[in-house]
Backbone bond lengths (Angstrom), bond angles and torsions (degrees), N, CA, C in turn:
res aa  C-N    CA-C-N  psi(-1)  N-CA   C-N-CA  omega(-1)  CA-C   N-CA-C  phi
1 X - - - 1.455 - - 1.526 109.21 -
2 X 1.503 122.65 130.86 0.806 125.51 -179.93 1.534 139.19 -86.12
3 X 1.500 120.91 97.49 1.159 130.73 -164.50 1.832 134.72 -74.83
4 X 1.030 125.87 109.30 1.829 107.05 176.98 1.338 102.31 -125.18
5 X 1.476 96.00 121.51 1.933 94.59 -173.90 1.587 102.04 -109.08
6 X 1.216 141.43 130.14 1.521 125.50 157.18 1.557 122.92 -94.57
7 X 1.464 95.78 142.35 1.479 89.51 170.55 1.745 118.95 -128.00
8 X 1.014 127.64 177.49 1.124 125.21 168.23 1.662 121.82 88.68
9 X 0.649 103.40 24.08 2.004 130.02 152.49 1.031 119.76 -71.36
10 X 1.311 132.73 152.98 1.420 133.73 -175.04 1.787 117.81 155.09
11 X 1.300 107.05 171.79 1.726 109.58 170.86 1.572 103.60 -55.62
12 X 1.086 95.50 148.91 1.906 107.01 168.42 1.685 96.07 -163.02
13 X 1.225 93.43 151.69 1.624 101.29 154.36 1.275 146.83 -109.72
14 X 1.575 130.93 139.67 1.298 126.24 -131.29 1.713 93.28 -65.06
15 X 1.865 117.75 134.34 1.071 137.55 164.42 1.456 98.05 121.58
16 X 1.562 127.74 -17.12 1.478 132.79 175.33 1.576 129.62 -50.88
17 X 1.063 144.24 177.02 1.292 129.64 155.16 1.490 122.59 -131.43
18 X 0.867 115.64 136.42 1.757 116.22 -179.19 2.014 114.08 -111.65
19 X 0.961 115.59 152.60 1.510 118.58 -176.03 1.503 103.31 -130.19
20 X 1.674 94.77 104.96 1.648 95.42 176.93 1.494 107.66 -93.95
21 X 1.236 109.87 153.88 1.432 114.04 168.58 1.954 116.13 -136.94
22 X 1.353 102.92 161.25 1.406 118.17 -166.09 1.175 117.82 -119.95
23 X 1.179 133.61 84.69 1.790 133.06 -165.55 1.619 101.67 -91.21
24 X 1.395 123.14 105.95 1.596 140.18 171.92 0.978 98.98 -95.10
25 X 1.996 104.35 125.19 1.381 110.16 164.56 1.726 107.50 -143.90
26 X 0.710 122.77 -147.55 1.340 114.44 -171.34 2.081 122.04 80.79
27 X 1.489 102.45 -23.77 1.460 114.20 -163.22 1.335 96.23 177.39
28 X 1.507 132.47 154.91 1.052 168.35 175.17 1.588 97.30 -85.26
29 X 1.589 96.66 103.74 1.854 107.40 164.83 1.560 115.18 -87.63
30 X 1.532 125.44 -27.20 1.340 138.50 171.64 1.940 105.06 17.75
31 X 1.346 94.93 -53.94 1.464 101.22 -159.56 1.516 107.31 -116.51
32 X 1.089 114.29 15.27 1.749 111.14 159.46 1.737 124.03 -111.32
33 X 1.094 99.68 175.15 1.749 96.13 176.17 1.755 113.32 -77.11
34 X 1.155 103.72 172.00 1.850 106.61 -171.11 1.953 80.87 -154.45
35 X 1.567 65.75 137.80 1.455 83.95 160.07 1.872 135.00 -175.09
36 X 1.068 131.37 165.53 1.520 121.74 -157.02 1.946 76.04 -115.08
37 X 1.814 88.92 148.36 1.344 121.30 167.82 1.553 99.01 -133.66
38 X 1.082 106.71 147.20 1.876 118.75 158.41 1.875 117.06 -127.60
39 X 0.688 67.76 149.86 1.847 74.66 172.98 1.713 120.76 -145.51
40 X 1.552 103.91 107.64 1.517 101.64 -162.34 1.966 92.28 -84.87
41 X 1.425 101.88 163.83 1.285 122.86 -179.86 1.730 101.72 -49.85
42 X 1.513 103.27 119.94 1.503 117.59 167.98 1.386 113.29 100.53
43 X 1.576 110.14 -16.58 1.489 123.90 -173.85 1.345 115.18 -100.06
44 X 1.602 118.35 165.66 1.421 108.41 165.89 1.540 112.65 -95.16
45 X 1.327 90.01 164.25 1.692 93.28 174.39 1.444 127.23 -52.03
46 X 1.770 111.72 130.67 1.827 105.73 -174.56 1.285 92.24 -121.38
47 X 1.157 95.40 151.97 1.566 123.55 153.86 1.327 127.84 -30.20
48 X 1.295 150.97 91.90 2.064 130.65 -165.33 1.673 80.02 -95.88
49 X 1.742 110.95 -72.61 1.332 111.24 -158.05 1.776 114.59 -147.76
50 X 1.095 105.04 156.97 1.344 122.44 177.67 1.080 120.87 -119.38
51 X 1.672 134.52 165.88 1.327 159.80 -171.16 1.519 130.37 -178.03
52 X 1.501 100.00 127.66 1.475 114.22 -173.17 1.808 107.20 -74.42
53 X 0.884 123.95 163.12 1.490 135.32 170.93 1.486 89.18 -63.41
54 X 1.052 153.51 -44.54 1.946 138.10 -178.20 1.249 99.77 -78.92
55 X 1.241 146.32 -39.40 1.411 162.35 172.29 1.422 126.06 127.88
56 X 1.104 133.81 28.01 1.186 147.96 168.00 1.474 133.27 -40.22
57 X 0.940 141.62 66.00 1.562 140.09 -121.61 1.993 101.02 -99.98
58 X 1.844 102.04 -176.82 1.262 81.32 -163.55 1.792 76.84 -163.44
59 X 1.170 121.67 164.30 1.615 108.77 168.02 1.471 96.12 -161.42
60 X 1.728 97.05 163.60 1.444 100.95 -164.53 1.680 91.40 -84.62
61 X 1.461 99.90 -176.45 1.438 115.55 -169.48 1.805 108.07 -74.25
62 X 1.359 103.58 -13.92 1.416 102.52 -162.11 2.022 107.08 -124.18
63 X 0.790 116.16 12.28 1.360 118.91 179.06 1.837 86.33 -133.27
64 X 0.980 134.65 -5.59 2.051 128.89 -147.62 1.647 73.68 -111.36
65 X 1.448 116.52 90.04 1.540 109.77 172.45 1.911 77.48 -134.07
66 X 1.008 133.31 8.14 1.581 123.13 -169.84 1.635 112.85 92.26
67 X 1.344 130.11 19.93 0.732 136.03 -158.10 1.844 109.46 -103.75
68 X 1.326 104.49 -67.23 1.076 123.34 153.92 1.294 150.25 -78.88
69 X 1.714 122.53 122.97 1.331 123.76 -164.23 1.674 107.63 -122.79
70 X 1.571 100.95 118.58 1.583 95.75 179.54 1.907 113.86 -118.58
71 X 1.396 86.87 130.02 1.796 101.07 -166.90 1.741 103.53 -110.67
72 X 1.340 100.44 171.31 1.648 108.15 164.18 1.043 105.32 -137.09
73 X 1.548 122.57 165.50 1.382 119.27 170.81 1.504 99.18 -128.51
74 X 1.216 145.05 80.26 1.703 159.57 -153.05 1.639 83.22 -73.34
75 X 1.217 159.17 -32.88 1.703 121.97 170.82 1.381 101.89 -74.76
76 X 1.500 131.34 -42.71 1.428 121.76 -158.40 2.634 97.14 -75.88
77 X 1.664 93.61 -14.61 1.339 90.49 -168.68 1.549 107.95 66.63
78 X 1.302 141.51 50.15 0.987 150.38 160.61 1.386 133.07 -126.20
79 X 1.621 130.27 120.57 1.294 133.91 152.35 1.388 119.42 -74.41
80 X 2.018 86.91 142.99 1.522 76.59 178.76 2.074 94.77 -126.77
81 X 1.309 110.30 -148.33 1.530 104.16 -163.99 1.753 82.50 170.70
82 X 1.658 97.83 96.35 1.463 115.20 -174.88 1.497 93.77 -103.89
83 X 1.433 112.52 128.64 1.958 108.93 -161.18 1.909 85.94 -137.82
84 X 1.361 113.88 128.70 0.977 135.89 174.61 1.200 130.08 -141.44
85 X 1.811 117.28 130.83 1.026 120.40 169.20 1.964 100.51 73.29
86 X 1.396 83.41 45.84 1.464 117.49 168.38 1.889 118.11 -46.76
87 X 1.486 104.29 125.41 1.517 89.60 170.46 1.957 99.93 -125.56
88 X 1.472 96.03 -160.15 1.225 97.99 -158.84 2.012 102.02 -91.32
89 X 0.980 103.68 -3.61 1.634 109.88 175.79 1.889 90.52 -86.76
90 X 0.625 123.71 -48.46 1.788 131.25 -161.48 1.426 87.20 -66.35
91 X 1.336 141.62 9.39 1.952 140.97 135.04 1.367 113.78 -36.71
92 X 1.240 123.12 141.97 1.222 130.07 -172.01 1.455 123.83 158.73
93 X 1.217 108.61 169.93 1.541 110.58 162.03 1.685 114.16 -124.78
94 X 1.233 112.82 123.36 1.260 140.07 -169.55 1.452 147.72 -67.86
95 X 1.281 127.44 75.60 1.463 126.28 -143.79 1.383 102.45 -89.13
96 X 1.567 120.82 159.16 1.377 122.11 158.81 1.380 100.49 -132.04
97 X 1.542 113.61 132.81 1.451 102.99 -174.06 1.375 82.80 -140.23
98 X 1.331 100.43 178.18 1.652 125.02 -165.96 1.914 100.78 -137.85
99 X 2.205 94.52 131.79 1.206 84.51 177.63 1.658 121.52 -69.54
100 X 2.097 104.51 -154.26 1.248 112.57 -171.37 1.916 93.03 -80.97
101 X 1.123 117.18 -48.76 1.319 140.27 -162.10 1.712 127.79 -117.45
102 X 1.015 100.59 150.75 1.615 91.93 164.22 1.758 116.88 -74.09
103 X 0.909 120.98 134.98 1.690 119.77 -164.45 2.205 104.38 -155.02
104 X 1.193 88.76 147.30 1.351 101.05 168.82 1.372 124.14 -97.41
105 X 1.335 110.90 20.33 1.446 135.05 -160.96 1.452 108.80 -118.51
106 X 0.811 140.91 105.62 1.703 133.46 147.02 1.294 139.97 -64.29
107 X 1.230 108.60 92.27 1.748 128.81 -173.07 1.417 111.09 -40.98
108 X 1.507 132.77 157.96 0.937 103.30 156.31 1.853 120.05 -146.61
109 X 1.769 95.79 28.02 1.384 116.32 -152.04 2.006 83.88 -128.86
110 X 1.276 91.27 147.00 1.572 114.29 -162.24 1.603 98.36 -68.76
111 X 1.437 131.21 -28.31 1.347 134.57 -178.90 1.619 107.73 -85.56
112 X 1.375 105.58 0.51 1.762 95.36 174.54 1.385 112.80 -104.52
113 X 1.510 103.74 0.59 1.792 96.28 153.93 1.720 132.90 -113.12
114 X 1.132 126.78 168.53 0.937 104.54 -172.35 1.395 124.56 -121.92
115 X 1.633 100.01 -6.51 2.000 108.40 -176.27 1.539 86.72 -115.94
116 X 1.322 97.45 143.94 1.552 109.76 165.75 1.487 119.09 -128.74
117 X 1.248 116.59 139.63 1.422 110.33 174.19 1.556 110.77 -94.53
118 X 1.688 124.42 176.84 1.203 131.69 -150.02 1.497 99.70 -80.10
119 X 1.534 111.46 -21.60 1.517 101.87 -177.29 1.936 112.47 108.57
120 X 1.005 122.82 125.94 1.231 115.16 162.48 1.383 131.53 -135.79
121 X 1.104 134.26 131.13 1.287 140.70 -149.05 1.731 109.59 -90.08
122 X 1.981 98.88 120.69 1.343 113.15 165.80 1.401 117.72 -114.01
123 X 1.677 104.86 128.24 1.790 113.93 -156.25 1.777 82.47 -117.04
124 X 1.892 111.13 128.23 1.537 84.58 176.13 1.897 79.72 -132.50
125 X 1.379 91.42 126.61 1.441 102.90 172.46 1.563 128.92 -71.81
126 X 1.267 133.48 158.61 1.106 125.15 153.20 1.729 128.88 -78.36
């Protein structure tokens, strides 16, 4: 059964940084895309960032200010989602999902993945 847990969410204050991470188990992702979604209260889920199985990265239009850096580490099977210099829109709760395929492409629409994790919640205060 295929597992994606996140951790590392929490209070911060606006300009802080938090380091989420994504422990996949269940199956070997090595060779598919990974990537973080958030979805703040009232909104639908967006895009923050993407990654190829070599690591090729990709960011949405609205978190991609240089802020955020998203890595994997394919022996540990983990995403991570290094977020810095935090503001108060960058609130949310935090997905890591895994694509359909291995691809050289970076998705960037909620139906082009297919595992989702439970989500973890980033509160950034003023």
């Amino acid at each position: 059964q295929v597992q994606l847990v996140e951790s590392g969410g929490g209070l911060v204050q606006a300009g802080g940084s938090l380091r989420l991470s994504c422990a996949a188990s269940g199956r070997t992702f090595n060779e598919y895309n990974m990537a973080w979604f958030r979805q703040a209260p009232g909104k639908e889920r967006e895009f923050v960032a993407g990654i190829t199985w070599s690591g090729g990265s990709a960011y949405g239009a609205g978190p991609n200010e240089g802020r955020f850096t998203i890595s994997r580490d394919n022996v540990k099977n983990t995403l991570y989602l290094q977020m810095n210099s935090l503001k108060l829109e960058d609130t949310g709760v935090y997905y890591c999902s895994v694509g359909w395929s291995a691809s050289g492409l970076i998705f960037r629409a909620t139906t082009d993945y297919a595992y989702w994790g439970q989500g973890t919640q980033v509160t950034v205060s003023s």
